[in-house]
C-alpha positions as CSV (number, residue, x, y, z in Angstrom):
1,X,31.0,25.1,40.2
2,X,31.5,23.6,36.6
3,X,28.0,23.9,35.0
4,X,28.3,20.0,34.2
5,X,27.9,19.6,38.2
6,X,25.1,19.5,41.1
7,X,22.3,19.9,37.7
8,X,19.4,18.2,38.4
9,X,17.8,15.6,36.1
10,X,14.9,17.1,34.0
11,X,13.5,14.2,31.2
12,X,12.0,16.4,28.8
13,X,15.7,18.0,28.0
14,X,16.1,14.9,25.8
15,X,12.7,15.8,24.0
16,X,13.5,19.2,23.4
17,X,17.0,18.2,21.8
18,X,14.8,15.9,19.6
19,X,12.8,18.7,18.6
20,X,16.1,20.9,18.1
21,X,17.4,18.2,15.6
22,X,14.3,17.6,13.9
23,X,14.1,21.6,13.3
24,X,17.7,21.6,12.0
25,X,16.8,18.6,9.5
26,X,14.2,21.4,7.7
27,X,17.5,23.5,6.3
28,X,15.8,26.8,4.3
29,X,18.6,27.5,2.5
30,X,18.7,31.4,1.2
31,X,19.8,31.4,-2.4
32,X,21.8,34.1,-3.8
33,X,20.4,36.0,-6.9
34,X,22.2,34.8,-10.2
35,X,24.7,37.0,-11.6
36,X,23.1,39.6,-14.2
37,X,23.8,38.7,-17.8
38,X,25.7,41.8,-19.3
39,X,24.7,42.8,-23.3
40,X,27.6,42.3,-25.6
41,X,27.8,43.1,-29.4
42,X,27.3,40.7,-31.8
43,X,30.6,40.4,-33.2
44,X,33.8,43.3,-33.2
45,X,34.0,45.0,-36.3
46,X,31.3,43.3,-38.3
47,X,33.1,40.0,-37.7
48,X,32.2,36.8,-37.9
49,X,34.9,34.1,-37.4
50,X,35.2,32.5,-34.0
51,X,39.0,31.5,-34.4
52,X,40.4,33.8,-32.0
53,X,44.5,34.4,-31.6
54,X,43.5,34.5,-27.6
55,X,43.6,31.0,-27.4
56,X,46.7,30.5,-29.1
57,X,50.0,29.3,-26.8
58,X,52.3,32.2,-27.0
59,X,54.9,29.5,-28.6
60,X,52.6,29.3,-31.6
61,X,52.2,32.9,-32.0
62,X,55.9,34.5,-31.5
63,X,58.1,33.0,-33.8
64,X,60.9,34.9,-31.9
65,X,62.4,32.0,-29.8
66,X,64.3,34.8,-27.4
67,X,61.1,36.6,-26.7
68,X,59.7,32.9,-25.8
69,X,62.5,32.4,-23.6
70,X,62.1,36.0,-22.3
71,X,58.2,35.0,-21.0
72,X,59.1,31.3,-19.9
73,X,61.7,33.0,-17.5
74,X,59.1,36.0,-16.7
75,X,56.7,33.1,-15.8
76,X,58.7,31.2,-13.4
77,X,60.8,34.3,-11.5
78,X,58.9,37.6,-11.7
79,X,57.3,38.4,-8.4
80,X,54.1,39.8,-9.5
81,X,53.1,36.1,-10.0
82,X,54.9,34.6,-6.9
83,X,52.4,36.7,-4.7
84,X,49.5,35.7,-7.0
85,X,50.2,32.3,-5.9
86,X,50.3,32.8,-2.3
87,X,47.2,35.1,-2.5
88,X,45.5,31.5,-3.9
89,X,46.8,30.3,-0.8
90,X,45.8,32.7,1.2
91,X,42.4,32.2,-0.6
92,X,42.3,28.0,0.3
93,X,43.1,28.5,3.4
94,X,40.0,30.5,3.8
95,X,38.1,28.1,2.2
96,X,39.3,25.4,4.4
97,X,38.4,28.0,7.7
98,X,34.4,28.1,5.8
99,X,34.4,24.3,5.6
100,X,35.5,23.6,9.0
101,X,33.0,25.9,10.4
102,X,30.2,23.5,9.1
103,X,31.4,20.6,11.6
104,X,32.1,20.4,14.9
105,X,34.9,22.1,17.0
106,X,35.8,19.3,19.5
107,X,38.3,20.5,22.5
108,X,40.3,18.5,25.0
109,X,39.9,19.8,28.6
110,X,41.3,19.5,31.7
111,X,39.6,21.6,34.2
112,X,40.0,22.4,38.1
113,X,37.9,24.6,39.9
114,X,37.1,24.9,43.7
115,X,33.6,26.3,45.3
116,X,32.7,27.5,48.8
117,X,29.1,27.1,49.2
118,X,26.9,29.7,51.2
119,X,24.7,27.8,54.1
120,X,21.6,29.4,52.5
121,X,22.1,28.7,48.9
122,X,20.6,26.0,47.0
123,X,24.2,24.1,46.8
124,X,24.9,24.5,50.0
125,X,21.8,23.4,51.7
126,X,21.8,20.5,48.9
127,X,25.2,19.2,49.8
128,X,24.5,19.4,53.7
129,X,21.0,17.4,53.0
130,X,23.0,15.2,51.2
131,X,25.7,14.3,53.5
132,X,23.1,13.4,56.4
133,X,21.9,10.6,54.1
134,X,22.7,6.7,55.1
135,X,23.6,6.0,51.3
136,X,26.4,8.8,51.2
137,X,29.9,8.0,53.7
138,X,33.1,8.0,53.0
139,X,34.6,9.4,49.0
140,X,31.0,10.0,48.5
141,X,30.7,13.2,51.2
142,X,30.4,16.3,49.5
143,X,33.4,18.8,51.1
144,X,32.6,22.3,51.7
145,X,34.7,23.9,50.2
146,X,34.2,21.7,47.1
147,X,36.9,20.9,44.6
148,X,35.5,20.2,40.9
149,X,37.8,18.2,38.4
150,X,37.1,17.5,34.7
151,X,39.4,15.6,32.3
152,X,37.2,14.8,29.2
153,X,35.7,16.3,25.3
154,X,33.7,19.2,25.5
155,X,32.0,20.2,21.9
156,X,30.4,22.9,20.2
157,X,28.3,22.6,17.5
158,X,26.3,25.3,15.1
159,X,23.7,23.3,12.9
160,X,23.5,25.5,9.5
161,X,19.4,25.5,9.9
162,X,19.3,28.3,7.2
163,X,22.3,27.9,4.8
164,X,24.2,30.4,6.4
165,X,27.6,28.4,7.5
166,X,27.0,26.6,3.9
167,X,26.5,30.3,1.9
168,X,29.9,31.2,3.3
169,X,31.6,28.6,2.3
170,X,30.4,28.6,-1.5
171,X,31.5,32.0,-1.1
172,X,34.8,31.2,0.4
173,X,35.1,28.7,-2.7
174,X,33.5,31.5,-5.5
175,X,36.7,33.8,-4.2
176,X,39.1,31.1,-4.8
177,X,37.9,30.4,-8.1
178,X,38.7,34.7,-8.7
179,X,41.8,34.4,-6.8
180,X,43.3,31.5,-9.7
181,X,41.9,34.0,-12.3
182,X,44.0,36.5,-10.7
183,X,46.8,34.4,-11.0
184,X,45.9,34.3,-14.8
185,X,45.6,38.0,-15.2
186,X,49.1,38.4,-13.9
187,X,50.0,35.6,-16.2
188,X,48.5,37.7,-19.0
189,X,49.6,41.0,-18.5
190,X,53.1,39.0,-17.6
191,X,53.0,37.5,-20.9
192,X,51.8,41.1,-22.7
193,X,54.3,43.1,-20.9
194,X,57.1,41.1,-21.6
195,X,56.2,41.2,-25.6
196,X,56.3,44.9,-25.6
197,X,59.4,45.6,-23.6
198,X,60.9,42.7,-26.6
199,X,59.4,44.9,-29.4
200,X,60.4,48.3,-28.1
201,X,64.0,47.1,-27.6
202,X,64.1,45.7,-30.9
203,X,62.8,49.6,-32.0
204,X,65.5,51.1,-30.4
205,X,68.0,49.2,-31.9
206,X,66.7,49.9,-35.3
207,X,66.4,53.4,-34.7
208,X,70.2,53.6,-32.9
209,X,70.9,51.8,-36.3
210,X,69.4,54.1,-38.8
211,X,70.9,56.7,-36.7
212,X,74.8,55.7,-36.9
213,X,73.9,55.1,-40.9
214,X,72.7,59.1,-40.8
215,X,75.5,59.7,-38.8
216,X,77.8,58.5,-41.1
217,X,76.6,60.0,-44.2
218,X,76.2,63.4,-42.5
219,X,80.0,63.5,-41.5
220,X,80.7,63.2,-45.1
221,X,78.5,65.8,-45.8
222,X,80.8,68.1,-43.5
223,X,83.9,66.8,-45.1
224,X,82.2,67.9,-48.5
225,X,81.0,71.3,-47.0
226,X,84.3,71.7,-45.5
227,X,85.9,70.8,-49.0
228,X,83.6,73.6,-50.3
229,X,84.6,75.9,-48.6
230,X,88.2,75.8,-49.0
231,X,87.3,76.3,-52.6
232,X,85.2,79.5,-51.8
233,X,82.0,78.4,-53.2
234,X,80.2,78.2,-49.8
235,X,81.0,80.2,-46.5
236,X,82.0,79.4,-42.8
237,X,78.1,79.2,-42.5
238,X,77.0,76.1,-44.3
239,X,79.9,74.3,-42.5
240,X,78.3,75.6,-39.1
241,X,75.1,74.5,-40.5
242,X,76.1,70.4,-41.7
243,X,78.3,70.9,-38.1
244,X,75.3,71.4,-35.8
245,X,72.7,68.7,-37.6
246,X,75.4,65.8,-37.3
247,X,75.9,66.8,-33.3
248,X,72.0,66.6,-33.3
249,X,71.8,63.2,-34.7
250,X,74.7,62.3,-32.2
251,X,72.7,63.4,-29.5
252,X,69.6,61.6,-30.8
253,X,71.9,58.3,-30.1
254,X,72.2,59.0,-26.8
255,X,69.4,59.7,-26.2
256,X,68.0,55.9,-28.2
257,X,71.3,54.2,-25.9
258,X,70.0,55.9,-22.5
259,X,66.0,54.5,-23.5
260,X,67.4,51.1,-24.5
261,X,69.2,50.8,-20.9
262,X,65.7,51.4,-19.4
263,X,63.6,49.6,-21.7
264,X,66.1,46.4,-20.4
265,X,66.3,47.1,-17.0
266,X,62.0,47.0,-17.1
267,X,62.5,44.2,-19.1
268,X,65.3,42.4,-16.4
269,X,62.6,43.2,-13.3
270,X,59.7,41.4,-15.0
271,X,61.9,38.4,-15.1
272,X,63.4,38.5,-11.4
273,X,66.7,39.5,-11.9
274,X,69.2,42.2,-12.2
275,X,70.3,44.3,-15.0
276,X,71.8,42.7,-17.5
277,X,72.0,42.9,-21.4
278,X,69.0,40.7,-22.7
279,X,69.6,38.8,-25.6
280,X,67.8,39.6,-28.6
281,X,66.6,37.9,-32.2
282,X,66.3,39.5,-35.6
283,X,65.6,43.4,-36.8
284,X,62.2,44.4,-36.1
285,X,62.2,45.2,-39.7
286,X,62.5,41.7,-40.3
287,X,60.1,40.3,-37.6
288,X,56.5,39.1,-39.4
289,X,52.7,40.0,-38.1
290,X,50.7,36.9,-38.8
291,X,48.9,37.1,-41.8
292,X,45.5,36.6,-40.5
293,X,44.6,37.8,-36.6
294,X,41.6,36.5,-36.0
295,X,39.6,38.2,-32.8
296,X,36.6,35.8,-32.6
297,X,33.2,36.7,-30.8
298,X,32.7,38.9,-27.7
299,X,30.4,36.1,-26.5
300,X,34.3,34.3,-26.5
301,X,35.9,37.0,-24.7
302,X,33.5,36.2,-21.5
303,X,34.8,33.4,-21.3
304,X,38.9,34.0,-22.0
305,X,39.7,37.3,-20.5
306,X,40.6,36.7,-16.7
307,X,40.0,39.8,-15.5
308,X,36.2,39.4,-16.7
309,X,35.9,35.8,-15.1
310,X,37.6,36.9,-12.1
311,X,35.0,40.1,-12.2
312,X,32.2,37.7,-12.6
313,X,33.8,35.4,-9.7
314,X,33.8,38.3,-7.4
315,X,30.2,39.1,-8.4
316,X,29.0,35.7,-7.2
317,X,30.6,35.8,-4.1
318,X,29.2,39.0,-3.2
319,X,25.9,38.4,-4.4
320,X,26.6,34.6,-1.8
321,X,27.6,37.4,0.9
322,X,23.6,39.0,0.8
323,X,22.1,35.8,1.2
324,X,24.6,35.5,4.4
325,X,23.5,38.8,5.9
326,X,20.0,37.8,5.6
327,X,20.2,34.6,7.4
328,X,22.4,36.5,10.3
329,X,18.7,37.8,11.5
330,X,17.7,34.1,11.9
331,X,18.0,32.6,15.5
332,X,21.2,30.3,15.5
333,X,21.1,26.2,16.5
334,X,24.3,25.9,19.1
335,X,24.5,22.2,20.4
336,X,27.2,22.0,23.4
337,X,27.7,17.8,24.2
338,X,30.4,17.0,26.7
339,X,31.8,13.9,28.0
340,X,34.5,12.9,30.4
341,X,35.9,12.1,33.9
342,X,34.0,14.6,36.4
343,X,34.5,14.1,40.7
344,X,35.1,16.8,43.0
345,X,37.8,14.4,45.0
346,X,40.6,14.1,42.7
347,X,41.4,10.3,44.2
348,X,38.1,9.5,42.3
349,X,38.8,11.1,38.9
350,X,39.8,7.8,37.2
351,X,37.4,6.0,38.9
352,X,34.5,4.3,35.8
353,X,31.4,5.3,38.0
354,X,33.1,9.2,37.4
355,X,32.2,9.1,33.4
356,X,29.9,12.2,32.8
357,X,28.0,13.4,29.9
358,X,25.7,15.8,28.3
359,X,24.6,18.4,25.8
360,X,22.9,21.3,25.6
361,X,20.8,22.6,22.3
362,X,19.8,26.3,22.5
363,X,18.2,28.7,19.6
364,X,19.6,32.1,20.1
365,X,18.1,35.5,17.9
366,X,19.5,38.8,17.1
367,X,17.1,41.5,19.6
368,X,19.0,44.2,20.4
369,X,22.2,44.0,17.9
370,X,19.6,44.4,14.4
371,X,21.1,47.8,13.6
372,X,24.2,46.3,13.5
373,X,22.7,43.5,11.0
374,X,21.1,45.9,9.3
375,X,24.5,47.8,8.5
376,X,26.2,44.5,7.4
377,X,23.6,43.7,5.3
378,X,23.4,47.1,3.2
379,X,27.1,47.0,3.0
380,X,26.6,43.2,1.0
381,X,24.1,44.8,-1.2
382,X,26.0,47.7,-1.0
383,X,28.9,45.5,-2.3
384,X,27.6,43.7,-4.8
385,X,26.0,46.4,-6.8
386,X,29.5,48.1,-6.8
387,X,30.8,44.6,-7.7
388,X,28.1,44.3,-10.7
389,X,29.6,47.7,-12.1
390,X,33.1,46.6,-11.9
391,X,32.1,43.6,-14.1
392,X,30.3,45.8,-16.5
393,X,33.6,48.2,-16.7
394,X,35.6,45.0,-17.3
395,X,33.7,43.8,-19.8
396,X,33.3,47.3,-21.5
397,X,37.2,47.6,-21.3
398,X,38.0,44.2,-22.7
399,X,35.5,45.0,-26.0
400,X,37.2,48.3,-26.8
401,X,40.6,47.4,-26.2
402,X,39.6,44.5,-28.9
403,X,38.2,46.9,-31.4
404,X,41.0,49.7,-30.6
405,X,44.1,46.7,-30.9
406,X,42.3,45.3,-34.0
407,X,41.8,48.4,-36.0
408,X,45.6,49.1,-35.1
409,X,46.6,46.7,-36.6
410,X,44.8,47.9,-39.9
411,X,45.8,51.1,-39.6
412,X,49.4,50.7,-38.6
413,X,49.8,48.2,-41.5
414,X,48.6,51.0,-44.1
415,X,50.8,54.2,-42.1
416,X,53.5,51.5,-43.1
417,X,52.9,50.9,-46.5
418,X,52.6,55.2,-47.1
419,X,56.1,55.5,-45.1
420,X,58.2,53.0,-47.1
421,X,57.5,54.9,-50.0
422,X,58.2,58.3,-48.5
423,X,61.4,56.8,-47.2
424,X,62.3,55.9,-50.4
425,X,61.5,59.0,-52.4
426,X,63.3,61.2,-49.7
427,X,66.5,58.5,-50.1
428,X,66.4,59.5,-53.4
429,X,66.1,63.2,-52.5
430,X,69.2,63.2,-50.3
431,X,71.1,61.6,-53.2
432,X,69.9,64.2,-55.7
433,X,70.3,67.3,-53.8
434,X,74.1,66.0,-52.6
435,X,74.9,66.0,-56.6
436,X,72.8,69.1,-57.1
437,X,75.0,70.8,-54.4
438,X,78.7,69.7,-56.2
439,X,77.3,71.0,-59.0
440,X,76.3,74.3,-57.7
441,X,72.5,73.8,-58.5
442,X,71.2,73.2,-54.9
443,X,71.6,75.1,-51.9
444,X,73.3,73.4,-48.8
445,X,69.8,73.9,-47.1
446,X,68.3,72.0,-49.1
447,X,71.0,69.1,-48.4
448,X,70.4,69.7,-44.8
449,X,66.6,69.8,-45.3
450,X,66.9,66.8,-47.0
451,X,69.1,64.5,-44.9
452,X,66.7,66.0,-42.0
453,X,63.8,64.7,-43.5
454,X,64.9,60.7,-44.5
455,X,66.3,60.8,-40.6
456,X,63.1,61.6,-39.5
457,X,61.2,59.3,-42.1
458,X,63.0,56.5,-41.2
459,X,62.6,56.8,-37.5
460,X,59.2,57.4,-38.2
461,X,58.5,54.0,-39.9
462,X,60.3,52.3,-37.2
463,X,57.6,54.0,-34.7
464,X,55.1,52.4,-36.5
465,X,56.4,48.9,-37.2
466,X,56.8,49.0,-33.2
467,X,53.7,50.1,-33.2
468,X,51.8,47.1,-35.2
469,X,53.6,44.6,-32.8
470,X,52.2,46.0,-29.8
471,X,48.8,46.3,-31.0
472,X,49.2,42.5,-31.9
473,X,50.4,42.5,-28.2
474,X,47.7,44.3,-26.8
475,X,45.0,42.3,-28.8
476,X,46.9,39.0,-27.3
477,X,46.3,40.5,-24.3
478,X,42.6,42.1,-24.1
479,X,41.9,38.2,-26.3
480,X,43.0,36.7,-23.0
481,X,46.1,34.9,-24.2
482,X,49.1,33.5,-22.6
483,X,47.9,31.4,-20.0
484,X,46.4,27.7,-20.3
């Protein structure tokens, strides 16, 4: 038998119900504990402007229209970002699972079911007492066995007394709120990673360039030597000597050719596609650092950086997630209404006088399951201490990658500024010890040393121009910068 049938009428379940709702109406609502405050520094470096290049569109900031294009196309194809967007979804949809949890599930039911009745059991007795009266006869006597048919809503219903149901769904909505920060870390990085693929392909070139120019001037220098020989002033050995450095420096652009292919093919995954040349803009000897990089406050950086707001995001929800644990040892408000079509002769199912209805309220409290809330609720705390030190290791990360990217820049610019001059002095070096040595007044080791020395110069200087673009990169990055 259905437990809507054969239940006797009992008044004061309508009272109780009453007293159910009115209970319900008094919501103590657990509140989470706000997210600690973590100290920051004053300013980076002794600082004190509040412009910061983080907030700057990454069209105002690279003048280099192909890397633009590079990071538009990285932006809508790379596939890093494509599964950030459907972990947002993933992320609504349980949001929308928390919010629906708050009303009423409602299900349509059709139900049959068939009893026998036992002579001596309180149904059976009760329908056999029942048949024997004058007002029952005809559709109205009970059968033994009895059929039971149900066509009609049946509901339940948990009333958030305690702010549990309501708890989960702020934190349902806190992880949503991380999960688009997500989305604008991987737009961040995107953006970053893009740059400094750009700026080490425009390093290679220059270095593959500076190396065909060596190239060139050291197979003259064998022609010379060679020329030098046949006169008798040097021996076989200098020409083995000039021989084996202009095979090194061919080797060296291989080597640059074989980095460039890989440095593009990185460069052609970020963007969704496959290998392919990538076009790219002027030297990176011509390519210009901004005059002024500005980093602005740490207070800012709180703020900018996704990874810190989605840190602090993840915090909150966690710190939502103990206030749900506590409330799980709090009895639960279930209210179960029904109403439809209920006769146990299925002739009389559509019949008006077979409209039933009813609801039941009930409080039901954890008694013998509290180690089991116990566990769930030191894992939350549990959670959201290890959540609190992730924040602090973001924040911590974000400061020093500032500071490290900003005195790179610094630095960088000054290594620069030492190893044009040494490049020049040791251009002037190769010329003067190439007319020493026609003259007889150098030694073709010293010719060697010397062309050995502006090859490595130069490549040396192109190191560290590389290496001032990718700290501006990197301080793009750790500002926040590249997504709006």
């Amino acid at each position: 038998m259905m437990p809507y049938l054969n239940k006797p009428k009992h008044p004061y379940r309508f009272g109780v119900l009453l007293l159910l709702l009115s209970v319900s109406s008094c919501r103590i609502l657990h509140t989470p504990q706000k997210t600690q405050a973590v100290q920051l520094p004053m300013s980076y470096l002794g600082g004190t402007d509040s412009t910061t290049i983080g907030s700057l569109s990454r069209q105002t900031l690279f003048a280099d229209q192909n890397l633009v294009r590079l990071v538009d196309m990285a932006l809508l194809q790379n596939p890093d970002l494509r599964m950030a967007l459907q972990r947002i979804e993933v992320a609504q949809a349980t949001y929308q699972i928390s919010r629906g949890a708050l009303l009423p599930s409602v299900n349509a039911v059709a139900a049959a079911g068939v009893d026998r009745y036992g002579r001596y059991t309180l149904n059976g007795v009760g329908n056999f007492d029942t048949n024997l009266s004058e007002n029952i006869a005809g559709q109205s006597r009970i059968p033994n066995p009895t059929p039971d048919y149900f066509l009609g809503l049946r509901s339940s219903w948990e009333l958030d007394i305690w702010g549990k149901l309501r708890n989960r769904r702020r934190a349902a909505y806190t992880r949503l709120l991380a999960s688009q920060e997500g989305r604008n870390l991987v737009v961040t990085a995107l953006t970053g990673e893009v740059a400094r693929l750009y700026y080490t392909l425009l390093a290679l070139d220059a270095e593959l360039d500076i190396i065909r120019e060596n190239e060139a001037l050291q197979q003259r220098a064998v022609e010379l030597v060679n020329v030098q020989k046949a006169a008798g002033r040097v021996t076989e050995l200098a020409v083995q000597q000039f021989t084996a450095q202009l095979l090194n420096t061919r080797s060296l652009a291989g080597r640059v050719r074989q980095e460039i292919v890989e440095a593009e093919n990185q460069l052609n995954a970020l963007l969704g596609r496959y290998p392919q040349p990538v076009a790219r803009g002027q030297s990176i000897e011509d390519q210009k650092i901004p005059a002024m990089v500005m980093a602005g406050l740490p207070a800012q950086l709180v703020r900018r950086r996704p990874d810190i707001r989605q840190a602090e995001r993840e915090l909150e929800a966690a710190n939502i997630d103990i206030a749900v644990a506590q409330a799980e040892f709090l009895p639960s408000l279930t209210l179960t209404p029904y109403v439809g079509l209920n006769a146990f002769r299925l002739s009389s199912l559509l019949n008006p006088v077979s409209i039933a209805a009813g609801v039941l309220g009930g409080l039901a409290a954890p008694v013998f399951n509290r180690r089991l809330l116990k566990g769930n609720y030191a894992v939350s705390v549990a959670r959201s201490r290890e959540a609190y030190y992730g924040y602090q290791k973001v924040v911590l990360t974000g400061v020093s990658e500032v500071v490290s990217n900003l005195k790179g820049l610094d630095n960088y610019q000054n290594v620069a500024d030492i190893q044009r001059q040494e490049v020049a002095v040791l251009r002037q070096a190769v010329t003067t010890s190439n007319e020493l040595f026609v003259n007889g007044y150098a030694t073709y080791l010293e010719v060697i040393t010397a062309q050995r020395s502006v090859l490595d110069a130069e490549l040396a200087l192109i190191e560290t121009k590389r290496s001032q673009f990718l700290s501006l990169v990197g301080l793009y990055r750790a500002l926040g910068g590249g997504w709006q």
